[in-house]
N, C-alpha and C positions, 0 to 999 in steps of 0.2 A: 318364694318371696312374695307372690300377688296373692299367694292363698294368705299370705300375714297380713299383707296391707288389706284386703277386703273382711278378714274376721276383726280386726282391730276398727275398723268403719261401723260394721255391724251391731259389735259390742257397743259404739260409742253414741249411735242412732238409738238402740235401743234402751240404753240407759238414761237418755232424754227423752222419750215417751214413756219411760215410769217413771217418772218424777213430774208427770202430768198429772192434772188433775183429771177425773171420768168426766168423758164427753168431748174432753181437747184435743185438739190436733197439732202434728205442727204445721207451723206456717213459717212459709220464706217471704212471703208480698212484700215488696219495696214500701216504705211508711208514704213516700212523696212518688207517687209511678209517674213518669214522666208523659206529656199531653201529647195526641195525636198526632201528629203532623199535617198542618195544614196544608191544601191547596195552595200552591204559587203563581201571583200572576206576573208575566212579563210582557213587555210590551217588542213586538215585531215589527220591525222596519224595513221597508224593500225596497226604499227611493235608489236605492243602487242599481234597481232591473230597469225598473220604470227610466230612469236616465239613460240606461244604457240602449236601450229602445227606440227615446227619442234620435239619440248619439247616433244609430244607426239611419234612419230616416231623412235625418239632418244630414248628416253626409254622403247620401244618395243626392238627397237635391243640392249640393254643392256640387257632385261630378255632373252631375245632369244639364246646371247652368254651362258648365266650364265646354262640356261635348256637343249641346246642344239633344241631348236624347230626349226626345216626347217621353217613352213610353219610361223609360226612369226616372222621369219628374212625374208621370202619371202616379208609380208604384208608391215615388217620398209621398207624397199627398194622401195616397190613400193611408202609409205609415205614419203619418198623424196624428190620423184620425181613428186608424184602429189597434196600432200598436201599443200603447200603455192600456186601453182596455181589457186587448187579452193579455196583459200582464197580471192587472188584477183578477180576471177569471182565472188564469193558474193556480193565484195563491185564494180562491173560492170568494171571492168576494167581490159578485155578481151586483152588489147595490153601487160599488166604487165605481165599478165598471162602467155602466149605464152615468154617473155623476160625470167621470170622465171626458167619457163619448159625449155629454151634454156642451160642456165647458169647450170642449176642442172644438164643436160646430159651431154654438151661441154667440162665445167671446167673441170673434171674430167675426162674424156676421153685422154684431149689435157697433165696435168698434169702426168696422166700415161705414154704417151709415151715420155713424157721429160723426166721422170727419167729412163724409161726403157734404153734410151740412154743414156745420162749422170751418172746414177749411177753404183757402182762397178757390174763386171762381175762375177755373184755368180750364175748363170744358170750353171745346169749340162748339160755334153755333152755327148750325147746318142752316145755308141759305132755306131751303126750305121749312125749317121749323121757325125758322124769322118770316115768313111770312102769313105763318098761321099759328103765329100764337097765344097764346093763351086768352088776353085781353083785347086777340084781333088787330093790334098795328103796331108792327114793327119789332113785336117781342118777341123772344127768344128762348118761349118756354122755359122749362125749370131746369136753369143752370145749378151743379154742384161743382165741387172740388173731389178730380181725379186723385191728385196724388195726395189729397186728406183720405180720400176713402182706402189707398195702397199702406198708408199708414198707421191708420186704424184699423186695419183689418192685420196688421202683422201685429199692433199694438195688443190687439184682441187675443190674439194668438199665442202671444208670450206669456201672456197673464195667465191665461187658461191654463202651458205647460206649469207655470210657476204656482200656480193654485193647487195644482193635481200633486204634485212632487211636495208640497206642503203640508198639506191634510188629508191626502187619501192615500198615503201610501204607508202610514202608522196604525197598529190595532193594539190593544192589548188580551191577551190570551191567556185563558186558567189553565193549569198542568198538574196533575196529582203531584203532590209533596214523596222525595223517594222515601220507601220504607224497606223493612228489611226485618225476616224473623229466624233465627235459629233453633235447630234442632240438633239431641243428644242420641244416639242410639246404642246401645249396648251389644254387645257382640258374644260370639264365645273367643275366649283371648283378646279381647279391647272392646274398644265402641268406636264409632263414626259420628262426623261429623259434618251436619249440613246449612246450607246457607240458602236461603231463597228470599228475591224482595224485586221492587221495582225501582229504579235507577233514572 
């Protein structure tokens, strides 16, 4: 029966290339072939590590107030300041990093001395600095505001988390578009059949 089906192939292949004219060939080429597959970009998002980083940090220095432990309030602190950094070094992106780390020190630095100025003048004046100072009688050299600088300095802080987790923790990234090409192969008693592409 496959010695019928393949002479009845034969015969009907070859009776379409003499009915060609010399010099033709056949051709199967699709009239419209369809276009390559582009490149896809998607955009990646990890404010879910970077949070859970902070989550972790933050809730060391909640046990720490609650225990009284120094050296666990040392460890939150330093997780502040360096734990969404190397969040973004894992996922390679070494300029976020360095942003991060900038934002966690600055904020808070810059917000403390805005309130040290600007908030009420609640510093004590040490007999001694009233006796020498500034303008020599009776002044009390350069009073700020304690609890404007505790406030601005967490104000600072928050911002900074809220900045990072805003704009450095999205990218967008190209990824080869999937392709995929198949192959026929012929056998003795059948043919095979393969697939190979990228996904």
């Amino acid at each position: 029966m496959r010695i019928a089906v393949v002479a009845a192939v034969l015969v009907a292949l070859t009776s379409i290339a003499s009915a060609q004219a010399p010099g033709q060939t056949m051709s199967f080429d699709i009239e419209n072939p369809p276009s390559a597959a582009e490149p896809r970009t998607v955009t990646v998002n990890y404010r879910r590590d970077i949070m859970l980083a902070d989550g972790l940090w933050l809730g060391a220095l909640i046990v720490s107030a609650q225990s009284e432990n120094e050296d666990l309030a040392g460890w939150s602190m330093t997780g502040y300041f360096l734990a969404a950094p190397l969040v973004h070094v894992a996922h390679g992106r070494g300029t976020q990093a360095l942003q991060s780390l900038g934002l966690r020190a600055g904020l808070p630095l810059v917000g403390a001395l805005v309130g040290y100025r600007l908030g009420p003048h609640d510093t004590a004046c040490i007999e001694g600095a009233r006796a020498e100072g500034d303008f020599g009688g009776g002044g009390c050299g350069d009073q700020g505001s304690l609890s404007g600088m505790i406030l601005g300095g967490l104000a600072g802080g928050i911002t900074a988390v809220a900045l990072d987790w805003k704009y450095l923790t999205k990218y967008q990234k190209t990824i080869a578009a999937p392709s995929w090409s198949a192959s026929i192969k012929p056998t003795r008693g059948g043919a095979t059949f393969g697939m190979s592409g990228t996904f």
